[in-house]
C-alpha positions in Angstrom: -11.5 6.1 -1.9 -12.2 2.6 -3.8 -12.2 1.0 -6.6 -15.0 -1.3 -7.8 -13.0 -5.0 -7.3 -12.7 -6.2 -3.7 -8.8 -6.0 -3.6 -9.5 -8.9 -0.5 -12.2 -11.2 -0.9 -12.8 -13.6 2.0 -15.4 -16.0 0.6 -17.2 -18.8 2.9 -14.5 -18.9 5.1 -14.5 -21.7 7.7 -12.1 -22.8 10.8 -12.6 -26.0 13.0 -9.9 -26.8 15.9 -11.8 -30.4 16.2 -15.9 -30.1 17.1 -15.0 -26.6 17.8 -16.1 -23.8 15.1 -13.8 -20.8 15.4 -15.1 -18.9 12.0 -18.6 -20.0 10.5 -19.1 -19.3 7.0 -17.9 -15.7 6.9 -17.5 -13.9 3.6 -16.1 -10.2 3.7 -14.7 -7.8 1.0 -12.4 -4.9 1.2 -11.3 -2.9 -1.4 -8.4 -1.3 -2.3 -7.8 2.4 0.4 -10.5 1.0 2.7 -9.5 1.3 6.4 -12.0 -2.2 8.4 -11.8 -2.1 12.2 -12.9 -5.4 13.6 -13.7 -5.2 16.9 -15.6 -8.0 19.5 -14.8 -10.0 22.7 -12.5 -12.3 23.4 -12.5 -15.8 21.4 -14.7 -14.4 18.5 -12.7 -15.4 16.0 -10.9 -11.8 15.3 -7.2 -12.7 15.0 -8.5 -16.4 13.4 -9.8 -14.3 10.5 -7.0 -12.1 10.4 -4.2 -14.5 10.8 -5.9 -16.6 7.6 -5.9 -13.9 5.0 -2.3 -14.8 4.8 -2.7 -18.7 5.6 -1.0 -18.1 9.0 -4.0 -19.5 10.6 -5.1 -22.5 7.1 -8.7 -22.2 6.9 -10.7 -25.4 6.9 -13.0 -24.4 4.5 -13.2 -21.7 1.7 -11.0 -18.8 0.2 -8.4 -16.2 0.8 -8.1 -13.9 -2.7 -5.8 -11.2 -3.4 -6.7 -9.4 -6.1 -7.0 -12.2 -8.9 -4.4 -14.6 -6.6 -6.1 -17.2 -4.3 -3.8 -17.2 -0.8 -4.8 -20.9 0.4 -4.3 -22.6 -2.6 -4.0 -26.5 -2.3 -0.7 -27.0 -3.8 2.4 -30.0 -3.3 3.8 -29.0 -0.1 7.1 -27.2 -2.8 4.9 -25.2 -5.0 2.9 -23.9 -2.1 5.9 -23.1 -0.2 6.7 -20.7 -3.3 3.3 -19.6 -3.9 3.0 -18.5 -0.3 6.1 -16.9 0.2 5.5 -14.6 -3.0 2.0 -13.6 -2.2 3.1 -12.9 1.7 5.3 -10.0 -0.1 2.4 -8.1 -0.8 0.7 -8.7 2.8 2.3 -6.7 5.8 1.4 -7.9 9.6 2.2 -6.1 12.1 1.2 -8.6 15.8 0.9 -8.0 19.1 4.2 -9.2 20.6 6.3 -7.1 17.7 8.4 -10.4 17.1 11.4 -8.6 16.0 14.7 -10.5 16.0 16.9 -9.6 19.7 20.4 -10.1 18.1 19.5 -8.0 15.4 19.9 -4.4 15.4 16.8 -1.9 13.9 18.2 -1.8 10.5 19.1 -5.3 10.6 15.3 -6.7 11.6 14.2 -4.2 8.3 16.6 -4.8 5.9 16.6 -8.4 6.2 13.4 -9.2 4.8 14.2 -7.6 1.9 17.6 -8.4 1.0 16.6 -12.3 1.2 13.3 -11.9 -0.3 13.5 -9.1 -3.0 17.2 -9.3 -3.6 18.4 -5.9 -2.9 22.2 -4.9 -2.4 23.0 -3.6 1.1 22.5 0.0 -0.2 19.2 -0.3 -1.2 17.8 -1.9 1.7 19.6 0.9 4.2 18.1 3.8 1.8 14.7 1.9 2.3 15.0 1.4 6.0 15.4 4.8 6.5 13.0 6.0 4.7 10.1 3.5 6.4 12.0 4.7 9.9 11.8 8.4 9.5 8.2 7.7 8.3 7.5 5.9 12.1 9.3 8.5 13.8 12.6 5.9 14.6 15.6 7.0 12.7 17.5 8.2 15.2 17.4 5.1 16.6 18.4 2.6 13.4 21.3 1.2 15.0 19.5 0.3 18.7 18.9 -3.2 19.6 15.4 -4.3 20.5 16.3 -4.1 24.3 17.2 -0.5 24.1 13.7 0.6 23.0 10.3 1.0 24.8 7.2 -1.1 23.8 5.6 1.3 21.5 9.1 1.9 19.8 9.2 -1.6 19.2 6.2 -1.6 18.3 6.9 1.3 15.4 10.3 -0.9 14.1 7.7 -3.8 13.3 5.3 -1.4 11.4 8.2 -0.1 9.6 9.5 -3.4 8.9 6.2 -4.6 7.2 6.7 -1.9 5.4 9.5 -2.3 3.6 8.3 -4.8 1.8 6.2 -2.6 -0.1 3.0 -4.7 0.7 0.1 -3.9 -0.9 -2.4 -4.2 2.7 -1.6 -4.2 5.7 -3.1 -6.6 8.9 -3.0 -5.5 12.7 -3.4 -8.0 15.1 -4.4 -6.1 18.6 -0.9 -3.9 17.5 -1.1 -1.8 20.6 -2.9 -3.9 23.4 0.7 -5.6 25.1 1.3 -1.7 24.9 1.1 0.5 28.2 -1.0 2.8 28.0 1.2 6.3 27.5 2.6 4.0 24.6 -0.5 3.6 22.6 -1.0 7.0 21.3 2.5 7.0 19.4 1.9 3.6 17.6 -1.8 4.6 16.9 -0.5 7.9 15.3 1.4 5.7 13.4 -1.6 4.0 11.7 -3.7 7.2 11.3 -0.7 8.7 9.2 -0.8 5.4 6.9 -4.7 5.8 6.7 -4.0 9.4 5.5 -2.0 7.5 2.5 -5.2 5.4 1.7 -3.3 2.3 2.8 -5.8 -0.6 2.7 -5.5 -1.7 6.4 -7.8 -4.8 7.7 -7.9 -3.8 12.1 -8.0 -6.2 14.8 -8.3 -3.8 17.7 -10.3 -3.2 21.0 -9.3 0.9 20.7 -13.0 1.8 19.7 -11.7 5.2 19.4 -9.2 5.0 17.0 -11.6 2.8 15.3 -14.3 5.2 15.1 -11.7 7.9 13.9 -9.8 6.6 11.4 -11.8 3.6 10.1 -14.3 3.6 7.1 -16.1 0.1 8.1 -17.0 -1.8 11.5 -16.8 -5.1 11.7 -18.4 -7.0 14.9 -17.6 -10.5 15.7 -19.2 -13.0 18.3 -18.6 -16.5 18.6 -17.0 -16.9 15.3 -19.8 -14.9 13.0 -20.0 -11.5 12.0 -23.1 -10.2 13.6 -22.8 -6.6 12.6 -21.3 -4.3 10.1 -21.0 -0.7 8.9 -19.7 2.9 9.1 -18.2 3.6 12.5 -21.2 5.9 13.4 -23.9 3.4 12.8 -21.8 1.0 14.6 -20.9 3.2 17.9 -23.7 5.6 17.9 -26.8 3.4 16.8 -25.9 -0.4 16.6 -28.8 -2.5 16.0 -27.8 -5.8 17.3 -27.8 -6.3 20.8 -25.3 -8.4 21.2 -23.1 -5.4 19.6 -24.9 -3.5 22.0 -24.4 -5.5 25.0 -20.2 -5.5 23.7 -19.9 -1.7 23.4 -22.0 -1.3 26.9 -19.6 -4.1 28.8 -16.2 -2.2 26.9 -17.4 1.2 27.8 -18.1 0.4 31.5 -14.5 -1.4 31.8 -12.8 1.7 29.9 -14.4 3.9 32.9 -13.5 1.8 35.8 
């Protein structure tokens, strides 16, 4: 399932929003195919540590490396501009409020990335947005606009949008929790099919069952550390920290009210 390299390497990183520390010194690696959940409460630092990989969120301290490319380099504000925009073309992110463009049409919100970006002809970039369509399930409906489609279709157009630009991982942040609940399945099947292709996919997601069943590695975060780590059934059936206990105990209780 991996290769040897971390294919992301998050080394030392730290975030500060004044005297307050959002991420403290966390270094995490994930290699190419892996599938890493990471799960805790509110305010943890989850979406912080996400939203950094590609320098959405500028750390304060340490790095971001793809393969052999450092994201947050220090750069003249030009340079960077250009360094960030290529290595974003190898980094999907799919968010929580789909952000697709309303005046837009389906094919339009997918083909533009790449037609701007990549510099495809017209006929390329249709081919490819129906290809990454009929892979979510959303062909028949290229030529919608956003406000003719459910949640969780919307949801699937953004999925299929990262995806046409070929990126080499892919980041959810909480992709299915503005989602209603009879919505969450579709998007979720979604991301299990992509897992099936050994996509390297980094999680943010308070679904502890879909984490458990599709993810190789656990991640829990509290207060801007990672406390705890490991294969989902170490991490659901036997955690060894408390406070990952106390977390799972408070999430199952509020799942079953």
């Amino acid at each position: 399932m991996t290769d040897q390299k971390p294919f992301v390497d998050i080394r030392h990183a730290k975030k500060s929003y004044g005297t307050l520390e959002v991420l403290k010194d966390i270094s995490l690696q994930v290699h190419r195919g892996e599938i890493v959940a990471i799960i805790g409460p509110s305010g943890s630092g989850k979406s912080t540590l996400l939203r950094a990989i590609n320098d959405l969120d500028p750390l304060s301290g340490g790095e971001i490396w793809l393969e052999d490319t450092q994201v947050n380099m220090d750069l003249p504000h030009r340079q960077y501009e250009k360094h960030i925009n290529e290595v974003r073309q190898n980094i999907g992110m799919v968010f929580q409020h789909f952000n697709l463009f309303p005046h837009l049409t389906v094919r339009e919100n997918i083909t533009l990335a790449p037609k701007l970006l990549k510099g495809i002809n017209d006929a390329e970039a249709n081919k490819l947005a129906e290809e990454q369509l009929a892979k979510v399930g959303m062909l028949e409906r290229i030529d919608y606009y956003p406000s003719q489609l459910s949640g969780g279709q919307k949801q699937r157009v953004a999925i299929a949008r990262a995806l046409a630009m070929k990126p080499k991982v892919m980041l959810f942040d909480e992709a299915t929790s503005a989602l209603d609940p009879e919505l969450v399945e579709e998007v979720n099947q979604v991301m299990k099919a992509l897992a099936e292709e050994h996509m390297t996919m980094i999680i943010v997601t308070h679904e502890m069952g879909f984490a458990e069943s599709v993810c190789d590695r656990v991640l829990f975060m509290d207060q801007g550390v990672v406390v705890e780590e490991g294969p989902p059934s170490v991490i659901f059936r036997n955690p060894q920290n408390e406070r990952t206990r106390n977390f799972l105990r408070k999430h199952l209780a509020d799942a079953n009210k």
